[in-house]
N, C-alpha and C positions, 0 to 999 in steps of 0.2 A: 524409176522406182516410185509407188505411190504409196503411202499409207494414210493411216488417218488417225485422230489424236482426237480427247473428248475435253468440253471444258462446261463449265454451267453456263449456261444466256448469258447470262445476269454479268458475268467478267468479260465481256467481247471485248469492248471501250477497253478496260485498263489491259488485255491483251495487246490488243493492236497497239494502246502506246507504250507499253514494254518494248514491243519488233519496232519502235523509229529509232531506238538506240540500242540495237546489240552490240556487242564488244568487237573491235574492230578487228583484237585477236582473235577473237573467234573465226570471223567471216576470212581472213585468213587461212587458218586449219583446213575450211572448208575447202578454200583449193589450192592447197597439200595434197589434203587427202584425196583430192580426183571429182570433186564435187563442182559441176561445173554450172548449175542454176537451184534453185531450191524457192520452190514459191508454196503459198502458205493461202485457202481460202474458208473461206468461215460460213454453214451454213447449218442453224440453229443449236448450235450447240459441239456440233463435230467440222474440227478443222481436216482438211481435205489438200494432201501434202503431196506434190508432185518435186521430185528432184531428178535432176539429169546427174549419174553419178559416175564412175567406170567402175566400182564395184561397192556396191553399198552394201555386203558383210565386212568389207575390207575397211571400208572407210569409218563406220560406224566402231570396229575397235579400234581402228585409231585416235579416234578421238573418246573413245570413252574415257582414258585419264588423262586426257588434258587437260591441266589446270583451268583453262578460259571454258571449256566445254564442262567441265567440272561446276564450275562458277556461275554458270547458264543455268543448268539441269538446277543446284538449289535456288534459284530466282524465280524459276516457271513451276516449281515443283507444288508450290501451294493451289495453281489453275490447272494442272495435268489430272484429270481423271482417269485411274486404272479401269481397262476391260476387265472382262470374265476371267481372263489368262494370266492374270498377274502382273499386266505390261501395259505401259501407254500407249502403247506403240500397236496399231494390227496392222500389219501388209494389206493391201486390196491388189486383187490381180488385175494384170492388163485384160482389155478387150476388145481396141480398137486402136489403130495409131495411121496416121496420117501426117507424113514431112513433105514436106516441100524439095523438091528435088532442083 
């Protein structure tokens, strides 16, 4: 699953040093909930979110009330910039994939 996330330039630096220390409960949940890599890339302004998941509607209400992912969401919530849709969040579709066999 890929989406991608908005933030201002201007906050990259204290982004990237909020992610040296997320909650280790958190990162947890994460594989709980079926999330097996989650990387995070930054270019001018939109981060550029690729996660290996086994089911990211599943996983994503999983963790919506939990306390540590709860805890996260008001932390980042002052650098998250809403789309047009009301959501930080836009899916981008696949278009190409290539594993290694």
């Amino acid at each position: 699953m890929s989406f991608v996330l908005k933030i201002d330039p201007n906050d990259a630096e204290a982004y990237q040093k909020r992610h040296e220390k997320v909650d280790p409960e958190l990162e947890e949940q994460f594989r709980a909930v079926g999330i097996h890599s989650y990387h995070i890339f930054l270019h001018e302004g939109t981060l550029f979110v690729y996660m290996a998941v086994d089911n990211f509607e599943e996983a994503m209400k999983s963790l919506q009330d939990h306390p540590a992912n709860v805890r996260w969401q008001a932390y980042m919530s002052d650098m998250l910039e809403v789309w047009e849709s009301g959501s930080t969040v836009k899916a981008i579709p696949a278009m190409y994939h290539f594993v290694k066999n």
